[in-house]
N, CA and C atoms as a LAMMPS dump frame, in Angstrom:
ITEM: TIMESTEP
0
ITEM: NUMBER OF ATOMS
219
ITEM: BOX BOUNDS ff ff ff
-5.0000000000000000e+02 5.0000000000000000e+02
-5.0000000000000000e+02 5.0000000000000000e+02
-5.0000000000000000e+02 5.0000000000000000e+02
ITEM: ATOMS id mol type element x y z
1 1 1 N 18.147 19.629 14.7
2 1 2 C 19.177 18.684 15.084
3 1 3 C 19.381 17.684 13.943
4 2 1 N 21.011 17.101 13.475
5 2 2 C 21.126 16.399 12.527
6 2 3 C 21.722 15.646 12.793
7 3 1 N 21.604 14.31 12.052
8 3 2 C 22.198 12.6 12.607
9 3 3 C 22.824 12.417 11.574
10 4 1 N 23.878 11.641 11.433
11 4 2 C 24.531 10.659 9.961
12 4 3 C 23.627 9.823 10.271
13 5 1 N 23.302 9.484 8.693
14 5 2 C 23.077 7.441 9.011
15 5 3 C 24.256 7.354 7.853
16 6 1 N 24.295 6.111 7.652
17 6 2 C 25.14 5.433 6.962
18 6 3 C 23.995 4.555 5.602
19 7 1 N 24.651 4.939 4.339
20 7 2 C 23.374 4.051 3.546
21 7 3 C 24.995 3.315 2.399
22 8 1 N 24.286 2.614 1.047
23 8 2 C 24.949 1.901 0.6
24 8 3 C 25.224 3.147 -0.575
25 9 1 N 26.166 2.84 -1.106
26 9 2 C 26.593 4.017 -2.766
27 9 3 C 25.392 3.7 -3.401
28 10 1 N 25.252 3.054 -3.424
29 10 2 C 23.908 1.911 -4.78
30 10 3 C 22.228 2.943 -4.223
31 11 1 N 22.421 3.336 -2.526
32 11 2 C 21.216 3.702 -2.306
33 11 3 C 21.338 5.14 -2.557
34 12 1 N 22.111 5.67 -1.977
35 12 2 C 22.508 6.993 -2.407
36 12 3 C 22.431 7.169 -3.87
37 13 1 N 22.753 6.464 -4.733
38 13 2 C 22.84 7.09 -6.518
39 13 3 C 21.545 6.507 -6.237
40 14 1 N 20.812 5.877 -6.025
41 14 2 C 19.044 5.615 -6.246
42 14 3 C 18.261 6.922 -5.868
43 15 1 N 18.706 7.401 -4.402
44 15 2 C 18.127 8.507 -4.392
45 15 3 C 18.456 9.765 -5.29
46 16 1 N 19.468 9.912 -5.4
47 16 2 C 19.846 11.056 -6.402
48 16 3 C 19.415 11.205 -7.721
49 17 1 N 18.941 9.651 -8.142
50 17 2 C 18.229 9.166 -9.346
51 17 3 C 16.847 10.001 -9.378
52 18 1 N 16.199 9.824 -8.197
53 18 2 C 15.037 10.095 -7.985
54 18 3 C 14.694 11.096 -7.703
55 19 1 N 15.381 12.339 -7.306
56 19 2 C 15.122 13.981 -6.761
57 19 3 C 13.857 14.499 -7.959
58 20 1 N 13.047 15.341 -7.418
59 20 2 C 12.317 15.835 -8.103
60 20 3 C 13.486 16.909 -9.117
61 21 1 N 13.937 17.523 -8.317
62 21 2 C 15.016 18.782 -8.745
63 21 3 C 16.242 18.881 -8.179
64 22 1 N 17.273 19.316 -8.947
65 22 2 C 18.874 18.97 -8.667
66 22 3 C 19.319 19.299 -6.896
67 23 1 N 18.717 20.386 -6.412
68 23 2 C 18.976 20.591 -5.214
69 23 3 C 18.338 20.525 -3.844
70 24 1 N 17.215 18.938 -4.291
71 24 2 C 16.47 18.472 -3.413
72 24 3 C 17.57 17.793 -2.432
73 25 1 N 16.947 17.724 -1.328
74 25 2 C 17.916 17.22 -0.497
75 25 3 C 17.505 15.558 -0.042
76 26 1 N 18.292 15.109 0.483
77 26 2 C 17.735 13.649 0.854
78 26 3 C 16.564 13.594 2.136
79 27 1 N 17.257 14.541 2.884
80 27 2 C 16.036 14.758 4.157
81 27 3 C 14.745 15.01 3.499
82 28 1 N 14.412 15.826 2.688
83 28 2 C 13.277 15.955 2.205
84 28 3 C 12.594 15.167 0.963
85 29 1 N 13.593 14.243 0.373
86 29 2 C 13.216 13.359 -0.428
87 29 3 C 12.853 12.386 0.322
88 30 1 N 13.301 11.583 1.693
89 30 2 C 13.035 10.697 2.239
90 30 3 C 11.796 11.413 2.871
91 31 1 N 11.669 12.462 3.642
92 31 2 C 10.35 12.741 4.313
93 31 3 C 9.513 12.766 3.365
94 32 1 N 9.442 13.102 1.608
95 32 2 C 8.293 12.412 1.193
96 32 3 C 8.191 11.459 0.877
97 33 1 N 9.066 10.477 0.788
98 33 2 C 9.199 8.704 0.856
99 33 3 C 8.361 7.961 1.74
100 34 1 N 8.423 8.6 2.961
101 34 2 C 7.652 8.554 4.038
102 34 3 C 6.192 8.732 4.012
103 35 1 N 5.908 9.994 3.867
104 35 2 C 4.516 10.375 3.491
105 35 3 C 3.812 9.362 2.468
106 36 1 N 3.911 9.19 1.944
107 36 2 C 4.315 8.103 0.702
108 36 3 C 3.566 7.553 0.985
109 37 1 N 4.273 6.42 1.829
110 37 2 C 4.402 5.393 2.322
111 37 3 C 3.504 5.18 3.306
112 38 1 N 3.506 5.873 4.019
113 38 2 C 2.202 6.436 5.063
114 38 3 C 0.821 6.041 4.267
115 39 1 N 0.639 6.926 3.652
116 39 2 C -0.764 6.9 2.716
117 39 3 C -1.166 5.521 1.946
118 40 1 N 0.105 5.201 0.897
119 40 2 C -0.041 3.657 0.575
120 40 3 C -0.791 2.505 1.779
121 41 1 N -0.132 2.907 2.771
122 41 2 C -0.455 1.412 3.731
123 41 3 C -1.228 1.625 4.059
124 42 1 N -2.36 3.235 4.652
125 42 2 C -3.269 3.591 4.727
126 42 3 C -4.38 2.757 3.953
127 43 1 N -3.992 3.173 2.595
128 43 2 C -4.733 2.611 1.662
129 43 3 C -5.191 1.271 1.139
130 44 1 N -4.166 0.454 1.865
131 44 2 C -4.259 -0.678 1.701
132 44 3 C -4.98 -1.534 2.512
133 45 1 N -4.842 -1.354 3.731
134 45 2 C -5.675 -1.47 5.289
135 45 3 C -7.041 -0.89 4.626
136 46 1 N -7.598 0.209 3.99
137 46 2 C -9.019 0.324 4.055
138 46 3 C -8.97 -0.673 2.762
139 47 1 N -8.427 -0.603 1.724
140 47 2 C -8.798 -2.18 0.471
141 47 3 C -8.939 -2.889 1.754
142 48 1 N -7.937 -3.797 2.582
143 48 2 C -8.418 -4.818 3.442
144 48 3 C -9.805 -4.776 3.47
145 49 1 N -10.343 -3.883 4.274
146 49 2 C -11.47 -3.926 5.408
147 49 3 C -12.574 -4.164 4.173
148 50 1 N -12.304 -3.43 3.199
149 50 2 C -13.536 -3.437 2.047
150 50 3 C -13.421 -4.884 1.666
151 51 1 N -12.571 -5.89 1.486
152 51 2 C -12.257 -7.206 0.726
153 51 3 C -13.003 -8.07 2.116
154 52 1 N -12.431 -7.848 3.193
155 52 2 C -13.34 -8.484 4.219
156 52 3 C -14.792 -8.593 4.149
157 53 1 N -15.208 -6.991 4.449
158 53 2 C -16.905 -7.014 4.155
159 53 3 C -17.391 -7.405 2.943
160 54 1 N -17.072 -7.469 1.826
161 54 2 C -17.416 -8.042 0.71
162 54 3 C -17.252 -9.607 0.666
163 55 1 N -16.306 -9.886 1.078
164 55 2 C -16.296 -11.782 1.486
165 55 3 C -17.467 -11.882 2.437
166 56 1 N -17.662 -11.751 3.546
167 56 2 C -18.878 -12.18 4.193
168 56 3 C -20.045 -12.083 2.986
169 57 1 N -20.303 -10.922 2.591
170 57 2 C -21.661 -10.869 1.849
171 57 3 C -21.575 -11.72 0.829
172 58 1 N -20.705 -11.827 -0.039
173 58 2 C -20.94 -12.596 -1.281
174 58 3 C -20.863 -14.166 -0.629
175 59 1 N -20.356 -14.666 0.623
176 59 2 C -21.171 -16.238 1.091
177 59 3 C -21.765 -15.802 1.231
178 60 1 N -22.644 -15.264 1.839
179 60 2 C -24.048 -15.246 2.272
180 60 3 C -25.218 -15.411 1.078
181 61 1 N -24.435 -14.274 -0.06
182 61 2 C -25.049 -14.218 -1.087
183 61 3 C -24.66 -16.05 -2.038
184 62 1 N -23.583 -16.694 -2.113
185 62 2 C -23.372 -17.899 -2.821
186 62 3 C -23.932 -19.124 -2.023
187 63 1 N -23.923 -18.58 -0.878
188 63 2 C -24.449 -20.241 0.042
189 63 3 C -25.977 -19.881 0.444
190 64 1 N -26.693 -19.79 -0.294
191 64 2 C -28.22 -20.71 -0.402
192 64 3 C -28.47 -21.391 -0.392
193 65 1 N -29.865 -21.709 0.327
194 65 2 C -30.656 -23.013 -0.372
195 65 3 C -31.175 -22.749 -1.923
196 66 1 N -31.989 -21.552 -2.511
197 66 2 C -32.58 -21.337 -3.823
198 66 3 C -31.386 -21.622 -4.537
199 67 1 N -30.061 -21.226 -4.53
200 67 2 C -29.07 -21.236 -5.512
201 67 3 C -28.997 -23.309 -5.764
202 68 1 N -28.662 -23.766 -4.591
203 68 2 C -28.529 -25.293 -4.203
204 68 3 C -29.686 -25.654 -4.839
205 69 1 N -31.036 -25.363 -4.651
206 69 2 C -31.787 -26.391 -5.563
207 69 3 C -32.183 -26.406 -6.602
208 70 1 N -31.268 -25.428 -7.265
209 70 2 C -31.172 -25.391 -9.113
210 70 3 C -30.463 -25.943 -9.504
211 71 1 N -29.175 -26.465 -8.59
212 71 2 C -27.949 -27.19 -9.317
213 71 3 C -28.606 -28.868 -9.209
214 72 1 N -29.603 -29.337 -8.998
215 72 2 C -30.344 -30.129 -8.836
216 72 3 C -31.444 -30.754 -9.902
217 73 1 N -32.051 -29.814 -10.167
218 73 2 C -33.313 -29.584 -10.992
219 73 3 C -33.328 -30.401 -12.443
């Protein structure tokens, strides 16, 4: 089953810019736009989770007392 959408000239010559090969189609240039895109944000959500667990540890690791009573000494 097939839908129009409606896009801008400017987006259309962007995509056409971008085809791997002359008789890629847009349906399948956008479904790997998608995929894409998919994976990126994937990827970014697990960076998150890793930047999280690494912030807890490194306070734990910067807020001492041994570290505190050298800046003292």
């Amino acid at each position: 089953m097939n839908t129009t959408i409606q896009i801008d000239k400017s987006v259309a010559e962007s995509l056409k810019s971008i085809r791997e090969y002359p008789r890629q189609t847009y349906n399948e240039l956008i479904q790997k736009m998608i995929v894409t895109h998919k994976a990126v944000r994937e990827r970014n959500q697990y960076d998150e989770f890793l930047h999280k667990i690494q912030q807890q540890k490194m306070q734990e690791l910067w807020d001492n007392k041994e570290d505190e009573a050298w800046e003292t000494a």
